[in-house]
N, C-alpha and C positions, 0 to 999 in steps of 0.2 A: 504494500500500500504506500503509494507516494506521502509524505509528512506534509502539511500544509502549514504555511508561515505566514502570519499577519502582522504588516506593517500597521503600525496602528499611530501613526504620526505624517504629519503636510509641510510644507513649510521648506523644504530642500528644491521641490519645482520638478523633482522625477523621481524615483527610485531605481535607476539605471544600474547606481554602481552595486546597490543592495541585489539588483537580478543578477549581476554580475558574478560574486561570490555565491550566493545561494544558486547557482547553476549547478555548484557541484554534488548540491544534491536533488536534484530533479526533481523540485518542490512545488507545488502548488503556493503562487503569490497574491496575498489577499493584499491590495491598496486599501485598507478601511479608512487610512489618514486619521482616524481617532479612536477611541476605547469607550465613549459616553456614549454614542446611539446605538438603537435598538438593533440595528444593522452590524455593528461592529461586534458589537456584543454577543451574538448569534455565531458570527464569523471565529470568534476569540472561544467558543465554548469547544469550537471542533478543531482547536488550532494546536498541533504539534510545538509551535516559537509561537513569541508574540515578544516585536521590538517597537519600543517606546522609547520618547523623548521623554517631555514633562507630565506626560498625561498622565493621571491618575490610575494605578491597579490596586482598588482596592480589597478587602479579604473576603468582600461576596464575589467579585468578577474573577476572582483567583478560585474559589472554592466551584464554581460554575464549570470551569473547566476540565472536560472529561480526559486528554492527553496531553496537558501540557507539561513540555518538561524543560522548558528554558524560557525566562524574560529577561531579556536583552535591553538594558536599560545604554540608549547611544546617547553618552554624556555621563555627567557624574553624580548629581546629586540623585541620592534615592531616597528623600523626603515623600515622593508620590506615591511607593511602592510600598505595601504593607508584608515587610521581608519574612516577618511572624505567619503569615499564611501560607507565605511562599514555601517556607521549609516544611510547615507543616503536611502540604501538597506534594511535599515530597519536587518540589520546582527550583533548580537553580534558577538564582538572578546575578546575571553579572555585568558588567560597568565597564568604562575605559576610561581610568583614570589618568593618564599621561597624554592625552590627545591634543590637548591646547593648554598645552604648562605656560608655555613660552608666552603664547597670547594673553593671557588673563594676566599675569604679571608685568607684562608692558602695560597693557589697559591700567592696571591699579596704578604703576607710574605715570601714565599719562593723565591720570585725573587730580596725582596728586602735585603735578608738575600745572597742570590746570589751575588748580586754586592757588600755588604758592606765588605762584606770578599776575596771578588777576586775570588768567584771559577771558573770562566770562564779563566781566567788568569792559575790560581794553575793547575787545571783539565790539559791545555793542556801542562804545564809546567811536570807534571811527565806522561804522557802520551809519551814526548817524551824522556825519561829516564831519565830528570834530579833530584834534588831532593835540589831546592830551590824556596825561596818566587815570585822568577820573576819579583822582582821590584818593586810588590805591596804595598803600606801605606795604611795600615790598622787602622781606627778610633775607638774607644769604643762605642759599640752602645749606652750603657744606657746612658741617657739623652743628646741624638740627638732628631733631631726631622720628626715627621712624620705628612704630613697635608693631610688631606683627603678632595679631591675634589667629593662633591656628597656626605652628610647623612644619607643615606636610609637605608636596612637591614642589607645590605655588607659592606657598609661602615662604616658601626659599630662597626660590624662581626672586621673590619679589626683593625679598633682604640684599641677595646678590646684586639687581640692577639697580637698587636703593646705595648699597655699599661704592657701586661706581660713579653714584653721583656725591661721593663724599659726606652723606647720609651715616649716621650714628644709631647701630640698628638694636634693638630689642625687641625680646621674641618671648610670648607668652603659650604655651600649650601644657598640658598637665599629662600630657602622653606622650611626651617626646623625652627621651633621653638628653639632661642638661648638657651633657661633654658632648653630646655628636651639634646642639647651639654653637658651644664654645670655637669647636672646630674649625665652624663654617665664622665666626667672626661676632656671630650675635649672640649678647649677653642678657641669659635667661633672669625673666624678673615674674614677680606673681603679676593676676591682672592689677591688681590694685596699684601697682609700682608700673606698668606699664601705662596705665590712665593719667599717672600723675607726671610723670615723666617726656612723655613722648609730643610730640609740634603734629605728628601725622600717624594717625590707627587706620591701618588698613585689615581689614574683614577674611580670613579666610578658612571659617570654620564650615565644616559641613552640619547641616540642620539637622538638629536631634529636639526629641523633646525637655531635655535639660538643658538647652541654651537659646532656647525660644526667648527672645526679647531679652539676650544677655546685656545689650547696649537698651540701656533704661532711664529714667529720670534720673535714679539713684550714680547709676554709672558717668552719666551726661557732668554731672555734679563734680567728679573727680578730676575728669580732664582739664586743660588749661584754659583758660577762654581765648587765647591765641592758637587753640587746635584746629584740625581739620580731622572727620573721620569721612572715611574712605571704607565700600562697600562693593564688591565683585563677589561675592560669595552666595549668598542666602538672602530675599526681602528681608523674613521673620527674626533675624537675628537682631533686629533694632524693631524697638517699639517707637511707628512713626509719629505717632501725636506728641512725643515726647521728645525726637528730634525737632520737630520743627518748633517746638516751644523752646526751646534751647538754643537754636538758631536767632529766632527773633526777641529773643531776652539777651542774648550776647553769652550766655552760658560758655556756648562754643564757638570760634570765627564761622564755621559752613561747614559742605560735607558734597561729598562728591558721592552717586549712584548708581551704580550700573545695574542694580534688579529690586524691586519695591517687592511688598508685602500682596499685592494685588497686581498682574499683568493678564495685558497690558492696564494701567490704568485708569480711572474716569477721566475726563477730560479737566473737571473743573479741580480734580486732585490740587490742594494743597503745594505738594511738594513742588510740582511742576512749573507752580509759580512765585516761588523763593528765590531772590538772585541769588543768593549766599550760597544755595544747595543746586549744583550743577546734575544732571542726570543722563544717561545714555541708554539705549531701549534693551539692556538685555544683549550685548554684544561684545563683551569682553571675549567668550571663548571664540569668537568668529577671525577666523581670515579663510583663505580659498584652500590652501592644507589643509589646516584643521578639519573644514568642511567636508572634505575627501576623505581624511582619517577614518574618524571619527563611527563613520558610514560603514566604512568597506571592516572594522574591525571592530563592530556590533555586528556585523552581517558573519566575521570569521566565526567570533562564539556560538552562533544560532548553528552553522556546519561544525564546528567541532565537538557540542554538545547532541545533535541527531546523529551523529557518527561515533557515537558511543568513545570521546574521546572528552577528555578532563577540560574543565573551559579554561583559560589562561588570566581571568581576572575573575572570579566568583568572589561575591560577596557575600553568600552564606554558605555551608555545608549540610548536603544531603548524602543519605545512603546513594549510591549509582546504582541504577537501575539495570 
């Protein structure tokens, strides 16, 4: 019986390269493009794989499922995926977590390179003909400091291009071995010593439910009011009512965003219209590599796992079938 594989994600413009890999096993390709309609759902109950972006697999549409035995999460965070079902279903899910190190860590520099220098300010300043600084004070970067919440691939990624710009780095993770910090140059501090310390926090925790709205009133509070925090990682990892009161009370200078608590957003969103909090739609992990990656090695795991072969990124463990 041929396996059948449901893409269950839009947004690429084809799934060329996904037929491409999954050719080699002479699968049956469902384009559902999502996991939420009635249609998809149907499709996903008789579906061998089922590869997902951000869409949501929750532990009913998991349990529904009469043969699935891989979810193929292309990208990283697996906030959406109810991994408790998954194993319990006897379902690896696996990830690719090295697809866009490089991207997401230029992105976090480039927004904190954004605020440190005003261009949000400058930009709209000769946009409307004039041809001065706009008020902005501008600080010397080299030896500021930047603390990294989260030392995983990216956030390393980020220490390192933050260290080249003569950036004074600390690094906060409570699962990371302090000497492998040391190593790399960044000096490990708890969060609280990183809040108090640091000119620039950039975000790079993955969402769990014990760090849900870890950046809070309370947190907002610690940092310097000449801060900027910086966010590529997670929405939910900041509670936004509390940033943007923070912002417009001076708590903190701004904040740069690459992914909100809600996407895309409403229109009349708050944040959206904050000078001080600059934002971009959810495109750190993006450039045309990445893009390609990302795809073609979600689509390897879907053939390595129907071919009775160990997947090469799982994120949980099951008996193999």
């Amino acid at each position: 019986m041929r396996p059948t594989v449901v893409i269950g994600y839009s947004g690429f413009g084809d799934i060329e390269i996904e037929k491409e890999v999954l050719s080699a096993l002479d699968a049956d390709i469902i384009d559902a493009g999502t996991t939420d309609t009635s249609e998809a759902r149907a499709a996903i109950r008789q579906a061998d794989a089922l590869m997902v972006t951000i869409q949501p697999v929750p532990a009913d549409l998991i349990a529904s499922m009469e043969r699935c035995r891989i979810i193929s999460r292309v990208g990283t965070g697996l906030d959406a995926i109810d991994l408790d079902a998954a194993t319990q279903h006897g379902v690896w899910v696996t990830y690719v977590p090295d697809y866009s190190i490089d991207e997401v860590s230029a992105h976090a520099i480039t927004l904190l390179l954004a605020q440190a220098r005003g261009l949000g300010t400058l930009l709209g300043v000769t946009r409307s003909g004039r041809w001065e600084n706009g008020g902005i004070l501008v600080r010397r970067l080299q030896g500021q400091v930047l603390g990294i919440v989260g030392c995983g691939r990216i956030g390393m990624a980020t220490a390192a291009k933050g260290q080249g710009l003569g950036l004074n780095v600390v690094g906060y993770d409570p699962y990371i071995d302090p000497g492998s910090l040391h190593a790399a140059g960044v000096r490990p501090v708890d969060l609280a010593g990183l809040l108090r310390e640091s000119d620039y926090i950039s975000l790079h925790m993955p969402l769990t439910p014990g760090n849900r709205h870890m950046i809070n009133a309370e947190t907002l509070r610690q940092m310097k009011p000449s801060a900027y925090l910086i966010n590529t990682a997670r929405g939910p990892l900041i509670d936004e009512d509390a940033l943007l009161a923070a912002v417009r009370s001076g708590v903190i200078a701004g904040a740069a965003l690459d992914v909100l608590s809600q996407e895309p957003p409403a229109p009349d969103n708050p944040l959206l219209h904050e000078e001080k909090i600059l934002i971009t739609p959810h495109m750190a992990w993006y450039s045309e590599e990445a893009k390609v990656d990302v795809r073609r090695r979600g689509a390897e795991e879907v053939v390595r796992v129907l071919t009775n072969a160990p997947p090469r990124a799982p994120v949980n463990r099951i008996e193999t079938r």
